[in-house]
C-alpha positions as CSV (number, residue, x, y, z in Angstrom):
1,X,0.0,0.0,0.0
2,X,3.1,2.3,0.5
3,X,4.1,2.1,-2.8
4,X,0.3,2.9,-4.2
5,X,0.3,5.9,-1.9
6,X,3.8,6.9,-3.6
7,X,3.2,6.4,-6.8
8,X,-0.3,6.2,-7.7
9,X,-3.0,3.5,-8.3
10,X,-3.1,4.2,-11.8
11,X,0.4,3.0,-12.0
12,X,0.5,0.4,-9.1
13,X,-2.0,-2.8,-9.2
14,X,-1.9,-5.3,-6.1
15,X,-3.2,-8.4,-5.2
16,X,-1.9,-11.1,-2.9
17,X,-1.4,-15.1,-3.1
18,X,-3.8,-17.7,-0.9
19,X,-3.3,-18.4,3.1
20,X,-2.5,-22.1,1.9
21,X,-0.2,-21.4,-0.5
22,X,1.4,-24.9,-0.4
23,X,-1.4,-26.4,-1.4
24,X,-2.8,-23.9,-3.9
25,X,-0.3,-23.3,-6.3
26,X,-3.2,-23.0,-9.4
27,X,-4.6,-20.2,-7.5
28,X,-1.0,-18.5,-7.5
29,X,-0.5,-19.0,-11.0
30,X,-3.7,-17.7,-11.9
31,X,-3.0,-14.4,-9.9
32,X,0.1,-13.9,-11.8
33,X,-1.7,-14.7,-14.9
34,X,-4.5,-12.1,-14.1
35,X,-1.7,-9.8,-13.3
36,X,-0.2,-10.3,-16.6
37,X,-3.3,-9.8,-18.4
38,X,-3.0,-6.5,-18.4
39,X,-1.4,-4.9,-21.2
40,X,0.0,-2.2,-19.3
41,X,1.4,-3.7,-16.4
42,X,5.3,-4.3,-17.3
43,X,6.9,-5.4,-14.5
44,X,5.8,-7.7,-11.5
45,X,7.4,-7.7,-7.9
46,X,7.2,-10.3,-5.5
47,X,7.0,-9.5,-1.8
48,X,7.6,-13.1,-0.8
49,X,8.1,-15.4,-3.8
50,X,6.1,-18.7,-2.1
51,X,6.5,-22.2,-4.0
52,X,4.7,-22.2,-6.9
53,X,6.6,-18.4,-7.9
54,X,8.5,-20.4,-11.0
55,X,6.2,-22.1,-12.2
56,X,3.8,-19.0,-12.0
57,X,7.1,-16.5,-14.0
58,X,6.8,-19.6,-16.7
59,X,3.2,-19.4,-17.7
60,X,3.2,-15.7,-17.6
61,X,6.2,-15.9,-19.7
62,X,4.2,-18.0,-22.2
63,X,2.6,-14.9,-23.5
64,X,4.9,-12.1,-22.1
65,X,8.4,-12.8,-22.8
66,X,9.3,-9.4,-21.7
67,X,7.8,-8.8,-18.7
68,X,10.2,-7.9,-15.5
69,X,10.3,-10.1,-12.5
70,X,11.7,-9.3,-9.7
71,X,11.9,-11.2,-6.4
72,X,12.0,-11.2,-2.9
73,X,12.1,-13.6,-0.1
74,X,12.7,-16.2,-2.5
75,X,11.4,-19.8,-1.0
76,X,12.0,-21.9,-4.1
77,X,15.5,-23.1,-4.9
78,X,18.1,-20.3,-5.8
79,X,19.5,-22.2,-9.2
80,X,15.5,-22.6,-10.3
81,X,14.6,-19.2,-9.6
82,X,17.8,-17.3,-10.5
83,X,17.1,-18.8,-14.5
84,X,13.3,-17.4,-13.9
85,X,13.3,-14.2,-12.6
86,X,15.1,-11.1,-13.5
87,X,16.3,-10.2,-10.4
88,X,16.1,-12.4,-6.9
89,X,16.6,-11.3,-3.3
90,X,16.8,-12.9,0.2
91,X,18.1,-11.9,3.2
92,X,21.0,-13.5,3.6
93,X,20.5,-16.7,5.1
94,X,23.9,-17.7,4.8
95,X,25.9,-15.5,6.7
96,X,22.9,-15.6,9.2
97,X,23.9,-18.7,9.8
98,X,26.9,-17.1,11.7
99,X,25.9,-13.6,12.5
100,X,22.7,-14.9,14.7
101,X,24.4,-17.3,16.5
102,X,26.9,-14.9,17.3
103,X,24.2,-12.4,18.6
104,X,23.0,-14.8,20.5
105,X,26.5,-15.3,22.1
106,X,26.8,-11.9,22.6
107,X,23.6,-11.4,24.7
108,X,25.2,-14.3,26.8
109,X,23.2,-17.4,25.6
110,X,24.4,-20.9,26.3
111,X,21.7,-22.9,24.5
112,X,20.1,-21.7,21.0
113,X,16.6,-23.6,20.4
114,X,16.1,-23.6,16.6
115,X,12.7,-24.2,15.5
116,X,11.3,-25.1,12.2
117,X,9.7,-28.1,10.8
118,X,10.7,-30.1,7.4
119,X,8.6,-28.0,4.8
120,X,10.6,-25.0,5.6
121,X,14.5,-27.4,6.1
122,X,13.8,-28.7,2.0
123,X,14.7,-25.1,1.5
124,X,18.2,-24.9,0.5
125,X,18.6,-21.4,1.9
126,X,17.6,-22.8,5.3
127,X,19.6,-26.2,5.5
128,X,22.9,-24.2,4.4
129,X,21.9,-22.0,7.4
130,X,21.0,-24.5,10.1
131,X,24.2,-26.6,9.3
132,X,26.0,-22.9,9.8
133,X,24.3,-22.1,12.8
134,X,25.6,-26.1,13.9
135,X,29.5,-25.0,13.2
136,X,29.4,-21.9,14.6
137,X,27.2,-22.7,18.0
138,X,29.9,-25.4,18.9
139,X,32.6,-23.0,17.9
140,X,30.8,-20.6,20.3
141,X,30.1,-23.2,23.0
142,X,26.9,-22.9,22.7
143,X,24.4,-26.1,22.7
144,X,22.1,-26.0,19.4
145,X,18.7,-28.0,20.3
146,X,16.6,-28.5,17.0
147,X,13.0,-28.8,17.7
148,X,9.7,-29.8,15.1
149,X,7.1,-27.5,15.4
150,X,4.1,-27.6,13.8
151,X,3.7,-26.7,10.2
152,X,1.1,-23.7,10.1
153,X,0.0,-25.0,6.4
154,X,-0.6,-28.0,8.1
155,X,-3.7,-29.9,9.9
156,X,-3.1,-27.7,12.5
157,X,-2.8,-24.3,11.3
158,X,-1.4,-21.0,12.4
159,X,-3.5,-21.2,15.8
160,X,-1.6,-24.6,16.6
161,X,1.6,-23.8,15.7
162,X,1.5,-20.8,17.6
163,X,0.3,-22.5,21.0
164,X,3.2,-24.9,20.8
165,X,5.6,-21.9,20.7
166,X,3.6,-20.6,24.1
167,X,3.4,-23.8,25.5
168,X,7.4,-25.1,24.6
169,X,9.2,-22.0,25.4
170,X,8.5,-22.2,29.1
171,X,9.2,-26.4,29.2
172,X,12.8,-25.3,27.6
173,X,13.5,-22.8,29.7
174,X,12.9,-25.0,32.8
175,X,15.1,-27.0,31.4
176,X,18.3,-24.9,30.2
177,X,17.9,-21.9,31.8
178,X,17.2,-17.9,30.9
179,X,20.2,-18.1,28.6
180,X,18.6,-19.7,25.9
181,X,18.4,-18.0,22.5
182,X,15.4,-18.5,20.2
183,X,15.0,-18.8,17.1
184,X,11.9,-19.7,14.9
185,X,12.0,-20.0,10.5
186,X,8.3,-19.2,10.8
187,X,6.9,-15.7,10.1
188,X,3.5,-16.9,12.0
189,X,5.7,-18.0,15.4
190,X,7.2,-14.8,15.6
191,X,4.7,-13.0,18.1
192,X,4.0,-15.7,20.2
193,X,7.8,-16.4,20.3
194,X,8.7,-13.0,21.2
195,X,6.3,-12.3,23.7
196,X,6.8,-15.5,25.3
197,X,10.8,-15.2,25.1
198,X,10.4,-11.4,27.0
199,X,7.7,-12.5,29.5
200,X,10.6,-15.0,30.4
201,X,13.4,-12.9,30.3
202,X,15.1,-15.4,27.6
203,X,17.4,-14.0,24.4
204,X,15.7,-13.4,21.3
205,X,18.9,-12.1,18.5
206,X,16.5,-12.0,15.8
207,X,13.5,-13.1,13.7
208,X,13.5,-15.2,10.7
209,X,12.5,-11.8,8.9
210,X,14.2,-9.0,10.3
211,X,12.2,-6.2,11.1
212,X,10.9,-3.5,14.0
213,X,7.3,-4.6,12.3
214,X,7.6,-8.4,12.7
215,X,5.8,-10.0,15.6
216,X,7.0,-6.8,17.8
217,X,4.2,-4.8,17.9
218,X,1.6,-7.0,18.8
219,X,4.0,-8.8,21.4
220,X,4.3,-5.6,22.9
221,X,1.3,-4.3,22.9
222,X,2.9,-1.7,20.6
223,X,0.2,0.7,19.1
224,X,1.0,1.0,15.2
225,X,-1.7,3.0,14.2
226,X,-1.5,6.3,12.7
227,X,2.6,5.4,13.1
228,X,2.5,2.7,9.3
229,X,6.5,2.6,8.2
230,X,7.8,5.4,11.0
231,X,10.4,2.6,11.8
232,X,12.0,5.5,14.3
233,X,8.4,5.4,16.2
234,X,8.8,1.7,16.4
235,X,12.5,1.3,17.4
236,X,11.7,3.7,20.0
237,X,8.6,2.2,21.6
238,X,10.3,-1.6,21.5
239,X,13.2,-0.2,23.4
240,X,11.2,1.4,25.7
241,X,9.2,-2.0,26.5
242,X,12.3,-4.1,26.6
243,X,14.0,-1.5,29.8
244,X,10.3,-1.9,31.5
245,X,11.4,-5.7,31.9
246,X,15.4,-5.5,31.3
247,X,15.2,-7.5,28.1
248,X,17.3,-4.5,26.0
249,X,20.3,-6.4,26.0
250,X,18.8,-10.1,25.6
251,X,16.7,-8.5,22.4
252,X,16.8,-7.5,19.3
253,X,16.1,-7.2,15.6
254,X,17.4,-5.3,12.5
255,X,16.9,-1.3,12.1
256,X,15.2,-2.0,8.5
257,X,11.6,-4.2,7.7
258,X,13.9,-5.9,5.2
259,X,10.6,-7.5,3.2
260,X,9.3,-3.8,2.8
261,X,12.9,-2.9,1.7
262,X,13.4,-5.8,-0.7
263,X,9.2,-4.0,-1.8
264,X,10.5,-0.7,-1.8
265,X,13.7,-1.1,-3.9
266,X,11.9,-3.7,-6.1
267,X,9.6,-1.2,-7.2
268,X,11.6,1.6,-7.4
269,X,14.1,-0.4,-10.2
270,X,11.0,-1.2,-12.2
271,X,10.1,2.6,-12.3
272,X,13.7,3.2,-13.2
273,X,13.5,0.6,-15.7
274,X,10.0,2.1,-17.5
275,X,11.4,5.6,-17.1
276,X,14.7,4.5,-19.2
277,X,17.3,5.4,-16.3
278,X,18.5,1.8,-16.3
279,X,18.8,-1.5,-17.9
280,X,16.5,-4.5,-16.3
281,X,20.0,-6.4,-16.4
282,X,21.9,-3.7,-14.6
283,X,22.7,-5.7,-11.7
284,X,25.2,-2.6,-10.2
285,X,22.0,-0.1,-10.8
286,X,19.8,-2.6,-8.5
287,X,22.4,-2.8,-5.8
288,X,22.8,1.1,-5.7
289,X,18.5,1.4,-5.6
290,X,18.7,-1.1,-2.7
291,X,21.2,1.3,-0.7
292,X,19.3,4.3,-2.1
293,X,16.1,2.8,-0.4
294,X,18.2,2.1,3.3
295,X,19.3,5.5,3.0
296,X,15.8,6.9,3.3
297,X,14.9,4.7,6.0
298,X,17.7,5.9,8.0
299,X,19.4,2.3,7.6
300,X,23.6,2.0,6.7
301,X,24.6,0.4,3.9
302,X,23.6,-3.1,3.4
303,X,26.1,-5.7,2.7
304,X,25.2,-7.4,-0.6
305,X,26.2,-10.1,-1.8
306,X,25.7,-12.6,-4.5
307,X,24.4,-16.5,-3.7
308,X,26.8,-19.2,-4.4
309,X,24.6,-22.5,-5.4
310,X,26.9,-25.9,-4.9
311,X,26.3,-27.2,-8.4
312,X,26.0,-23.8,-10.7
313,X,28.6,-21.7,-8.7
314,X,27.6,-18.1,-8.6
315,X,24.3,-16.9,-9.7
316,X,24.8,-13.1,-9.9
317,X,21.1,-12.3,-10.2
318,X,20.7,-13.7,-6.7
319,X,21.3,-11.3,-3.9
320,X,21.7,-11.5,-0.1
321,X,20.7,-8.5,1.6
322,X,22.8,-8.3,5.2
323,X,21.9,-5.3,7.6
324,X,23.4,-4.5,10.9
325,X,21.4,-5.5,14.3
326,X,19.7,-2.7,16.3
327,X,21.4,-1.7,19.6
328,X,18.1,-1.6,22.1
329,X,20.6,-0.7,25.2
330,X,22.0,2.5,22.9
331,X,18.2,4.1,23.0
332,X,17.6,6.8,25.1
């Protein structure tokens, strides 16, 4: 909606995929396809490009050869979609692998609780990360515990997966102590997690989508209204909350919604693109609208790198986004 209020509606259309993604990939498609169906839309950008993205880029392909695609939080595998899409992006899962751990060390954990479940460990991005996280917990000394949690595409839902986060949190605490770090791949675990992990007085380095937005707010009781994208508002108020309970140096997140950024600079390229200023191949141009779009949020410059597949070698369309974490205990 940000980027409709920016630039218009009569140059921005929107629509989103289904809940059940996983097991509605014809619906996906078909939003693509509708999407594609009209002749003046040029370029489509992909807040989170769920299974089913590729095979969606091919049919619209079919009958638009041209059209840009460019995509973020890319869940299908990176040597697929770097060969479908113009441009991909991810935070970058790999060096997360090291940098959250070490967060977590930071903050004084001696245990890191990794959940996830196997939908989300077939993703390539995910395994490379977890077997990271594994190296550098024990290089660390830190005890990784893997748990299965529920799938929330599952039988159970979003509801179910979310009570086992506020039901296990406490049972691993009792068992390992306050200085345990937790970490969820879920985007739907994230609130439960976070209020559960600050009620308790546990370590939480960082969600699985970085961001003041993610699971913050309504963990916090944080009032968001009439405050939409004033990431300085939000920083503020989460600090604020975490010194009422002494959680600012056992919490944190990164100063940028990084999915709104990967949005943000997505659609800012295309307009680039339609207004001439750049090539749709210009991978340098893309990297300098990604720092372009920190900038204005107030953000340093992102580290950006390029994602190394083990069979194709580099794919240079693919790009890891890396921000700096948020210092809670530097707030005022």
């Amino acid at each position: 909606m940000a980027q409709i209020a920016k630039y218009g509606k009569d140059k921005i259309v929107h629509t989103t995929y289904p809940d059940n993604f996983s097991t509605e990939t014809e619906t996906t498609i078909s939003q693509f396809v509708n999407l594609a169906s009209d002749p003046q839309v040029k370029a489509i950008i992909v807040g989170q490009a769920v299974p089913g993205t590729a095979a969606s880029i091919d049919k619209v392909r079919e009958t638009n050869p041209d059209m840009l695609f460019i995509c973020g939080v890319v869940a299908e595998d990176p040597g697929v979609m770097s060969e479908k899409a113009d441009i991909c992006t991810l935070v970058d899962e790999i060096s997360m692998g090291k940098t959250i751990p070490t967060e977590a060390h930071r903050m004084g954990a001696k245990t890191f609780i990794h959940y996830s479940f196997p939908r989300h460990l077939g993703y390539a991005t995910i395994a490379n990360r977890l077997n990271i996280m594994k190296d550098t917990c024990k290089e660390l000394g830190i005890e990784l515990v893997e748990v299965n949690a529920p799938d929330p595409t599952g039988d159970q839902g979003v509801s179910g997966a979310q009570q086992f986060i506020i039901e296990d949190v406490p049972r691993q605490i009792a068992q390992y102590g306050k200085d345990t770090a937790f970490f969820s791949t879920n985007c739907a675990m994230q609130e439960p997690l976070i209020r559960s992990v600050y009620e308790q007085g546990a370590i939480f380095p960082q969600q699985c989508c970085p961001s003041p937005y993610h699971g913050y707010p309504a963990a916090l009781s944080i009032e968001v209204e009439g405050h939409e994208g004033d990431v300085d508002y939000m920083l503020n108020s989460i600090a604020a909350k975490l010194k009422e309970k002494g959680q600012e140096k056992r919490m944190s997140t990164w100063g940028v919604p990084i999915n709104m950024l990967m949005i943000d600079a997505g659609v800012t390229f295309a307009m680039k693109w339609l207004d001439g200023k750049v090539e749709r191949d210009d991978l340098e141009a893309y990297k300098q609208t990604v720092n372009e779009v920190a900038a204005a949020r107030n953000v340093g410059e992102l580290q950006i790198s390029t994602y190394v597949d083990p069979e194709k070698g580099e794919l240079k369309n693919f790009l890891l986004l890396l921000a700096p974490f948020h210092d809670f205990s530097a707030d005022n």
